[in-house]
N, CA, C and O atoms as a printed pandas DataFrame, in Angstrom:
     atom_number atom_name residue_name chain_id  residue_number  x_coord  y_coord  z_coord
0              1         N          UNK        A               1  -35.072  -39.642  -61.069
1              2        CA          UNK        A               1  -34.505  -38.959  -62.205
2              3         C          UNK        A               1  -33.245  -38.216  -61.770
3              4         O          UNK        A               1  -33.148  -37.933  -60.576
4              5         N          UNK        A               2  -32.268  -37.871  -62.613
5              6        CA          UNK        A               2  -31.271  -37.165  -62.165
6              7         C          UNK        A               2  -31.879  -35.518  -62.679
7              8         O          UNK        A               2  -32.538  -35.022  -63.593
8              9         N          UNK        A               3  -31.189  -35.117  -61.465
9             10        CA          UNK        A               3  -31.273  -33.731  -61.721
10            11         C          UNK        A               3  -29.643  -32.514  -61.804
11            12         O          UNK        A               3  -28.604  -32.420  -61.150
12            13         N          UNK        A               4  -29.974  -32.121  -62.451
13            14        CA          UNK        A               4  -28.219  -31.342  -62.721
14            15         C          UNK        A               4  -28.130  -30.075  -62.529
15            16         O          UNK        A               4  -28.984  -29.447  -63.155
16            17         N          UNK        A               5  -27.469  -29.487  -61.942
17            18        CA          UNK        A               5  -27.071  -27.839  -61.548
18            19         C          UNK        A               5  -26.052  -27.885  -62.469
19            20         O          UNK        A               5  -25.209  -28.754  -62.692
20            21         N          UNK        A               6  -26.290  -26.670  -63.036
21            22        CA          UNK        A               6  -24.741  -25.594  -63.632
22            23         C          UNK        A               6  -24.755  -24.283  -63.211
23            24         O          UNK        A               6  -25.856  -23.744  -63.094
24            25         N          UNK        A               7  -23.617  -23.575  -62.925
25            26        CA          UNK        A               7  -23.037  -22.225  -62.963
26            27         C          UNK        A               7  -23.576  -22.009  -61.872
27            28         O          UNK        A               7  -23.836  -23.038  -61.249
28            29         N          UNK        A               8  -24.013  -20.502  -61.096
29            30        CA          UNK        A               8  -24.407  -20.394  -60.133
30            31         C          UNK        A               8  -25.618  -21.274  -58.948
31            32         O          UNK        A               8  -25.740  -21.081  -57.739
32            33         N          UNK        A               9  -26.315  -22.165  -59.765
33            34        CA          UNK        A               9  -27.285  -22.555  -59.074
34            35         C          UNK        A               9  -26.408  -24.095  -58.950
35            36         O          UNK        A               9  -27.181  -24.917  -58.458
36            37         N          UNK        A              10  -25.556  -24.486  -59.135
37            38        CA          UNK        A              10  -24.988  -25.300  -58.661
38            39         C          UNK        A              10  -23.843  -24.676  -56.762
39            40         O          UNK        A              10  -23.619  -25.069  -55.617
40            41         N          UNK        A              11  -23.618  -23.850  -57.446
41            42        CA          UNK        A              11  -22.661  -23.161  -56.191
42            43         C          UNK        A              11  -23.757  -22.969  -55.002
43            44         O          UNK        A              11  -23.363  -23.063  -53.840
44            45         N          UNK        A              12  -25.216  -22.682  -55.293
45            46        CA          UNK        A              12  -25.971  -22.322  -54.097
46            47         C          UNK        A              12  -26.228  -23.386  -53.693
47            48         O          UNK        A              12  -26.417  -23.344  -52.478
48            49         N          UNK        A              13  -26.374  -24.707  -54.259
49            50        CA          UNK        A              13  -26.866  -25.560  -54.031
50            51         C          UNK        A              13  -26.165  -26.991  -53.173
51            52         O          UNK        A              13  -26.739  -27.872  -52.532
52            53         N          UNK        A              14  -24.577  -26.764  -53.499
53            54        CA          UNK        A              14  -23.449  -27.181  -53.430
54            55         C          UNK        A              14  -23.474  -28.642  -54.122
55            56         O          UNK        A              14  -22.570  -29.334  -53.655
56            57         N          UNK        A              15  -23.976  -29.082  -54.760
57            58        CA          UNK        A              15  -24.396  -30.483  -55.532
58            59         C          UNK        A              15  -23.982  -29.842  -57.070
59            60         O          UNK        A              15  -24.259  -28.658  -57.261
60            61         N          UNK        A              16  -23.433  -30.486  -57.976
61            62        CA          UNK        A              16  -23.696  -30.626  -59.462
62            63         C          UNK        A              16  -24.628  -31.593  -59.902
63            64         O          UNK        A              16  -24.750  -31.888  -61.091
64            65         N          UNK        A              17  -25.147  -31.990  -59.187
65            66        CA          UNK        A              17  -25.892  -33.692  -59.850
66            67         C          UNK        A              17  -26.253  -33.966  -58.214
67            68         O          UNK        A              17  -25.600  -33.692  -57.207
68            69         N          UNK        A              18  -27.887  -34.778  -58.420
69            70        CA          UNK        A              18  -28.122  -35.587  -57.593
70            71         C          UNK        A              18  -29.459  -36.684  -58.324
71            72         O          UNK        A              18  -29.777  -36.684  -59.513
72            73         N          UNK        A              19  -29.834  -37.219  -57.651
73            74        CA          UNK        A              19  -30.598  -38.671  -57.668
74            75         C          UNK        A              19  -32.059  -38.088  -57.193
75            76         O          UNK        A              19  -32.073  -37.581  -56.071
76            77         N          UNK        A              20  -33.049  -38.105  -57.787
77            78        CA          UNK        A              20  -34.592  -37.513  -56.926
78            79         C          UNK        A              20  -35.478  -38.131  -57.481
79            80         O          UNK        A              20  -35.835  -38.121  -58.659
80            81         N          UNK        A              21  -36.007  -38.927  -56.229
81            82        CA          UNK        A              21  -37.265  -39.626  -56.111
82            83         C          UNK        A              21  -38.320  -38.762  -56.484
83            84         O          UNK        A              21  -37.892  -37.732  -55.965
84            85         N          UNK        A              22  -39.196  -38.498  -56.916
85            86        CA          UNK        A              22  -40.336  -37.469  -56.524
86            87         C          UNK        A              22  -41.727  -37.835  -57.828
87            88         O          UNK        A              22  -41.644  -38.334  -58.950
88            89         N          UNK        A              23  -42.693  -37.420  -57.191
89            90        CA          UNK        A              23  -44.046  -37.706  -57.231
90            91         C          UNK        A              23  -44.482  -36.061  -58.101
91            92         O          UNK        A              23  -45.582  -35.535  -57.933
92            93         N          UNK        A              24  -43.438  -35.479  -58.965
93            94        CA          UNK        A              24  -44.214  -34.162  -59.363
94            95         C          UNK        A              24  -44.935  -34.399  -60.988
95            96         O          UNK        A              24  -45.072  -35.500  -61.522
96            97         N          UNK        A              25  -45.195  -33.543  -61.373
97            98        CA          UNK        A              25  -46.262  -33.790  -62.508
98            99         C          UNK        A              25  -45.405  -32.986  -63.260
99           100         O          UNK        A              25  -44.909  -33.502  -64.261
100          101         N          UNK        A              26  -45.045  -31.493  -62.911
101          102        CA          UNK        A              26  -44.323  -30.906  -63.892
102          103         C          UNK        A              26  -43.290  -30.211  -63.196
103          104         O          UNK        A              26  -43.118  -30.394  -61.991
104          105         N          UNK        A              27  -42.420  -29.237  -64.028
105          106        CA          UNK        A              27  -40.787  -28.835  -63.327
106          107         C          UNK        A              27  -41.376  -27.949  -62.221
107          108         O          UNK        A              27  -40.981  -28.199  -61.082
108          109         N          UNK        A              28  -42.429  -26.760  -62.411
109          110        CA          UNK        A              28  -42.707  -26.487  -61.516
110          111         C          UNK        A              28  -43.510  -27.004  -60.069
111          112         O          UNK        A              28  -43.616  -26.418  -58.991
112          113         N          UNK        A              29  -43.890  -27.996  -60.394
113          114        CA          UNK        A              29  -43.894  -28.955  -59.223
114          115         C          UNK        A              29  -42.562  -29.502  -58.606
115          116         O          UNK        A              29  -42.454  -29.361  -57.388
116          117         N          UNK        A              30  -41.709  -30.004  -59.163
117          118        CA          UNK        A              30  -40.530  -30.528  -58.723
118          119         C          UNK        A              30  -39.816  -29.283  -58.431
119          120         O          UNK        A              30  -38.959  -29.550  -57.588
120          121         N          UNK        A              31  -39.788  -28.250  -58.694
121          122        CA          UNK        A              31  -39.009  -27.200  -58.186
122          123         C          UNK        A              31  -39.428  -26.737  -56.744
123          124         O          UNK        A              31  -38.540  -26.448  -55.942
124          125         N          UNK        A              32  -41.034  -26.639  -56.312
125          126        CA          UNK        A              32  -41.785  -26.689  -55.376
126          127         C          UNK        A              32  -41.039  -27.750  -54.191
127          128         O          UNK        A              32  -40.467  -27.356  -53.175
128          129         N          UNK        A              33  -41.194  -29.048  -54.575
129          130        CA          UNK        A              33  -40.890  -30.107  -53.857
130          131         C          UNK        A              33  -38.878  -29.619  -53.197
131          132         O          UNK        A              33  -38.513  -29.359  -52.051
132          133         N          UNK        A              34  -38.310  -29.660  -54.081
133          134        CA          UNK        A              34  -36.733  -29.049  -53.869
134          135         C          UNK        A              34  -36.907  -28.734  -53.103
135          136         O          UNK        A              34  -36.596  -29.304  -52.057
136          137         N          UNK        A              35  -37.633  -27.411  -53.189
137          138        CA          UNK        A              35  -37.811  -26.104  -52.205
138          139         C          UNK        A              35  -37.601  -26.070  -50.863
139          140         O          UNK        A              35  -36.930  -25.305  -50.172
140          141         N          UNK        A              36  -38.650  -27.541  -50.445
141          142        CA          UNK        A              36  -38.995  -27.821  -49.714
142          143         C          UNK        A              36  -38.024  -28.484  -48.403
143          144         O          UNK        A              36  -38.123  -28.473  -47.176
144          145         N          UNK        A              37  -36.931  -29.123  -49.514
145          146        CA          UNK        A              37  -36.123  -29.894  -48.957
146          147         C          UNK        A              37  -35.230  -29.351  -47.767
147          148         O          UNK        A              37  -35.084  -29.883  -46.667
148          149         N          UNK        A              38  -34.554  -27.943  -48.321
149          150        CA          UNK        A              38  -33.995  -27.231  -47.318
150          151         C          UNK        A              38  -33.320  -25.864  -47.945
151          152         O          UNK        A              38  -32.887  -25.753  -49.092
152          153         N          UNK        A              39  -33.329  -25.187  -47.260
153          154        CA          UNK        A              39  -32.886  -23.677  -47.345
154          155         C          UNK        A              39  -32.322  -23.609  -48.575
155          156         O          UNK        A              39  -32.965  -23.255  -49.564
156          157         N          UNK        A              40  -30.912  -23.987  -48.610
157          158        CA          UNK        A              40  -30.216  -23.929  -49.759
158          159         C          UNK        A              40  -31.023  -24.267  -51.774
159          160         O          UNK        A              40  -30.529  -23.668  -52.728
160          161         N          UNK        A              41  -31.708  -24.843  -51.879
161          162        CA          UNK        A              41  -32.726  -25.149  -52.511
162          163         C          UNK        A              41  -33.517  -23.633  -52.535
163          164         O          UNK        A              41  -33.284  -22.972  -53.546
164          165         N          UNK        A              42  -34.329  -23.083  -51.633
165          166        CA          UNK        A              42  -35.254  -22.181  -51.414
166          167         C          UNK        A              42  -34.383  -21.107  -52.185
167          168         O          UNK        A              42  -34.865  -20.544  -53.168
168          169         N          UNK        A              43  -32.907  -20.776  -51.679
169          170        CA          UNK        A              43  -32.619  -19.667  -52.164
170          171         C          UNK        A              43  -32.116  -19.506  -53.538
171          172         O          UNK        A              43  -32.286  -18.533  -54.273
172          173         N          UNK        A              44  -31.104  -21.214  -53.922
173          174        CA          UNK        A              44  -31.077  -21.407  -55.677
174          175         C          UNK        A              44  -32.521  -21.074  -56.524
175          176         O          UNK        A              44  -32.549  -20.498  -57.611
176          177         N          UNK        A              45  -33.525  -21.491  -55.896
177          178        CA          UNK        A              45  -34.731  -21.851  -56.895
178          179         C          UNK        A              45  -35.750  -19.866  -56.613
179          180         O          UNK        A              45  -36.831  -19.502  -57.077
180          181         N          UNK        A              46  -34.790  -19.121  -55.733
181          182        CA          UNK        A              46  -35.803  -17.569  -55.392
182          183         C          UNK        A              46  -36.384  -17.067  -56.262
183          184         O          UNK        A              46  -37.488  -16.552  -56.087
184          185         N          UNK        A              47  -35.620  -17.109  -57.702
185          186        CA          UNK        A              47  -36.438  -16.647  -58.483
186          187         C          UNK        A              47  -36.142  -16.732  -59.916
187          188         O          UNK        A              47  -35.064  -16.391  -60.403
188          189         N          UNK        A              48  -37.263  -17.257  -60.654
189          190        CA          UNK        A              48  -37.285  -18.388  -61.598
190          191         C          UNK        A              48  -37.272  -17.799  -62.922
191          192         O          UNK        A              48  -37.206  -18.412  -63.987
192          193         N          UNK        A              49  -37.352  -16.353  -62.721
193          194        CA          UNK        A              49  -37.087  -15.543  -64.410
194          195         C          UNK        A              49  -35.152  -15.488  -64.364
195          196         O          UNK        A              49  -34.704  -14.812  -65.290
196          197         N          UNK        A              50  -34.076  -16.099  -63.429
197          198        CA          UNK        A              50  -32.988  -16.221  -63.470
198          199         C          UNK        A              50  -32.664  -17.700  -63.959
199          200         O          UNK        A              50  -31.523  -18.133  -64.119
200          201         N          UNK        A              51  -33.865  -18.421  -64.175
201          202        CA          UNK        A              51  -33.655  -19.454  -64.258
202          203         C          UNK        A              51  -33.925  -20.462  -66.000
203          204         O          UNK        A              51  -34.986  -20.316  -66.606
204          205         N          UNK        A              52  -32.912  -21.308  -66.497
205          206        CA          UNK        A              52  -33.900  -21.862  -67.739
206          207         C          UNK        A              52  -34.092  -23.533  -67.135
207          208         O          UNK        A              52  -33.894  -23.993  -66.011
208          209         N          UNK        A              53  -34.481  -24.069  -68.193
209          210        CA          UNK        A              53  -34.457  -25.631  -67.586
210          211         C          UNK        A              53  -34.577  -26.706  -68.834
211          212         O          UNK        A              53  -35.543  -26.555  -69.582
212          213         N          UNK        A              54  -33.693  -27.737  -69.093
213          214        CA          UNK        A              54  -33.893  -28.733  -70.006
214          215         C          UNK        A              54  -34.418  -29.769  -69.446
215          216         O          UNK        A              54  -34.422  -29.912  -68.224
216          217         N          UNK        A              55  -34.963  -30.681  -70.337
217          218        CA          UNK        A              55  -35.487  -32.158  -69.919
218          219         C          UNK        A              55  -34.793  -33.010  -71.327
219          220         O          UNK        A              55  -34.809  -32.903  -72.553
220          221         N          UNK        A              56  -34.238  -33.840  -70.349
221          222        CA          UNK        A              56  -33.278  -34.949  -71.378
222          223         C          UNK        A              56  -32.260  -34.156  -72.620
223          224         O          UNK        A              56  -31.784  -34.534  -73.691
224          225         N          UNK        A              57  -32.227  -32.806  -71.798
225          226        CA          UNK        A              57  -31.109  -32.097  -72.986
226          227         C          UNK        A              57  -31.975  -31.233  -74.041
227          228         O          UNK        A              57  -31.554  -31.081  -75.188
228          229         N          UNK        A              58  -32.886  -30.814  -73.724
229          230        CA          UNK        A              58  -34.105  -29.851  -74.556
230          231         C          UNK        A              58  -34.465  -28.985  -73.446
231          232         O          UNK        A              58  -34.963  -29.237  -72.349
232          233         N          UNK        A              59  -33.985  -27.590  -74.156
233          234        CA          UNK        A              59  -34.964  -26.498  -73.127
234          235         C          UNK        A              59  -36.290  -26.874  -73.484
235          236         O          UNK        A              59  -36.831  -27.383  -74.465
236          237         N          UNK        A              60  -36.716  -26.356  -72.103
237          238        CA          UNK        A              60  -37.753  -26.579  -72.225
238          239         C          UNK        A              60  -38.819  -25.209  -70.964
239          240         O          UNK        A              60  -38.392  -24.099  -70.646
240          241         N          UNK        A              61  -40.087  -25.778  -70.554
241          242        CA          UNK        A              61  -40.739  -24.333  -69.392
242          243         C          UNK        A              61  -40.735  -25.242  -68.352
243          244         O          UNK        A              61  -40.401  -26.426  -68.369
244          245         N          UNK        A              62  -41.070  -24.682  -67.611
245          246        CA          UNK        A              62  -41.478  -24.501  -66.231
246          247         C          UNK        A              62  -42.677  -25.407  -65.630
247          248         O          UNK        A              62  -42.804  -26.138  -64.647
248          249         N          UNK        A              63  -43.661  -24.911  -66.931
249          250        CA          UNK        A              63  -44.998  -26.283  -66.761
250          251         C          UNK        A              63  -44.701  -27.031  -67.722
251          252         O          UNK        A              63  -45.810  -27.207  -68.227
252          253         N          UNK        A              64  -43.888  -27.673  -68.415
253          254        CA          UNK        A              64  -43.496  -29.038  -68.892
254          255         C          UNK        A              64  -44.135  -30.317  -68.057
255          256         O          UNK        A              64  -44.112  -30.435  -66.832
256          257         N          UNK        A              65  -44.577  -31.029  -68.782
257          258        CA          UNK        A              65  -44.663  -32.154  -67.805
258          259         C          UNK        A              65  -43.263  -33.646  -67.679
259          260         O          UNK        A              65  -42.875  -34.312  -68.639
260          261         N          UNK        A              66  -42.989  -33.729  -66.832
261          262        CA          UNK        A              66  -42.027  -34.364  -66.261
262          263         C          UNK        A              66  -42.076  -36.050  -66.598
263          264         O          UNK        A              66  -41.055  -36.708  -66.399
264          265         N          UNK        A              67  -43.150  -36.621  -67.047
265          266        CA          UNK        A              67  -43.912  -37.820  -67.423
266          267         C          UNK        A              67  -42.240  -38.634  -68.253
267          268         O          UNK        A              67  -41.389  -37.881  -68.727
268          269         N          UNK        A              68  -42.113  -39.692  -68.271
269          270        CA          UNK        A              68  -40.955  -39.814  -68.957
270          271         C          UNK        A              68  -40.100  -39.693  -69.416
271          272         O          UNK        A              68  -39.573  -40.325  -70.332
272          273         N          UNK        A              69  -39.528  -38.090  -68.363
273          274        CA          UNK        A              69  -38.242  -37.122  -68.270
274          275         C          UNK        A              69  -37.342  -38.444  -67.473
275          276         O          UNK        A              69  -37.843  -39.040  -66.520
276          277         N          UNK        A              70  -36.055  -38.766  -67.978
277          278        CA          UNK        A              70  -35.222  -38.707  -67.087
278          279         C          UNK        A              70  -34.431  -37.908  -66.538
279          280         O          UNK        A              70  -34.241  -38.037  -65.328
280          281         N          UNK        A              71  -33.724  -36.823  -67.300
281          282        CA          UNK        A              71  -32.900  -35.779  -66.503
282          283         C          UNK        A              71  -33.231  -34.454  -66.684
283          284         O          UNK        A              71  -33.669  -34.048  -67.760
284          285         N          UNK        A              72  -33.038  -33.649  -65.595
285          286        CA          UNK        A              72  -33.600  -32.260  -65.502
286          287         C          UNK        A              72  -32.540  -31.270  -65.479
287          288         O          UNK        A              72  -31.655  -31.778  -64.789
288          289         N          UNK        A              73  -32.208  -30.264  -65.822
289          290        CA          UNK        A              73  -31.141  -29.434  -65.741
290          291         C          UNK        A              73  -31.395  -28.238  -65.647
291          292         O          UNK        A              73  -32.185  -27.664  -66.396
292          293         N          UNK        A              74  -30.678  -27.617  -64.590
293          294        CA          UNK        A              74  -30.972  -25.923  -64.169
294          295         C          UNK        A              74  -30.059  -25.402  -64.533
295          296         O          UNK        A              74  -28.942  -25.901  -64.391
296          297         N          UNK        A              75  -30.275  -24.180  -65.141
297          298        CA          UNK        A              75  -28.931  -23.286  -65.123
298          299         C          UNK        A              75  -28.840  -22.013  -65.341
299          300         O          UNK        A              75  -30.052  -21.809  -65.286
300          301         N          UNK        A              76  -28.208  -20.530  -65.633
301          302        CA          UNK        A              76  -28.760  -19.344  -65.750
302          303         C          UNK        A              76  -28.876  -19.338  -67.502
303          304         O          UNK        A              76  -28.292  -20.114  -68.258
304          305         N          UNK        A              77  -29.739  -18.303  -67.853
305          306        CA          UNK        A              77  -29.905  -17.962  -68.721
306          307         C          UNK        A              77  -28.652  -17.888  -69.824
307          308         O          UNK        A              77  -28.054  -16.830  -69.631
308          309         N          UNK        A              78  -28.194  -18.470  -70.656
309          310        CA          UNK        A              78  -26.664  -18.404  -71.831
310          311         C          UNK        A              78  -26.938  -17.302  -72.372
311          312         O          UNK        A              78  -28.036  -16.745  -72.405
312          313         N          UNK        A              79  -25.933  -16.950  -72.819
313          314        CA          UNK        A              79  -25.622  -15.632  -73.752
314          315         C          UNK        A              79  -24.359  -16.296  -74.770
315          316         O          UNK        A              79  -23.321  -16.865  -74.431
316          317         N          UNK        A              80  -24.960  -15.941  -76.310
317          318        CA          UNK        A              80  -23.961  -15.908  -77.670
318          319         C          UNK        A              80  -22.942  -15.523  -77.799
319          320         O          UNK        A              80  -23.008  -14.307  -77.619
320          321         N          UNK        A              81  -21.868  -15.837  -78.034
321          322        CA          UNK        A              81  -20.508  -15.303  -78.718
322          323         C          UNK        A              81  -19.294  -15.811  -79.037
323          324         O          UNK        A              81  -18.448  -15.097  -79.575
């Protein structure tokens, strides 16, 4: 599935977009797995009330299940105006 960074969690991450194989069930599984990958990951993903997340362009949570998601998107919380 592709996965997409915007705004700051792209800068920690240094990727806008990448390609991920993975075996998770839901975002918070696949966020787990990231994690895992290497540092930079650990410190974008520190802490997840900074965080929202779409699937295929729909916010969506955290325990979403991932089942016939193709794309995932992180980014900080938007603000109106």
């Amino acid at each position: 599935m592709d996965v997409l960074y915007f705004a700051w969690v792209r800068e920690r991450i240094g990727l806008p977009k990448e390609q991920v194989e993975t075996n998770a069930i839901t975002v918070t599984d696949l966020i787990e797995e990231l994690r895992a990958k290497e540092e930079r990951y650990e410190v974008a993903f520190s802490d997840l009330s900074a965080l929202r997340v779409a699937l295929d362009q729909e916010l969506s949570d955290f325990d979403a299940p991932l089942a016939g998601v193709r794309e995932v998107a992180f980014f900080p919380p938007m603000t109106g105006g």
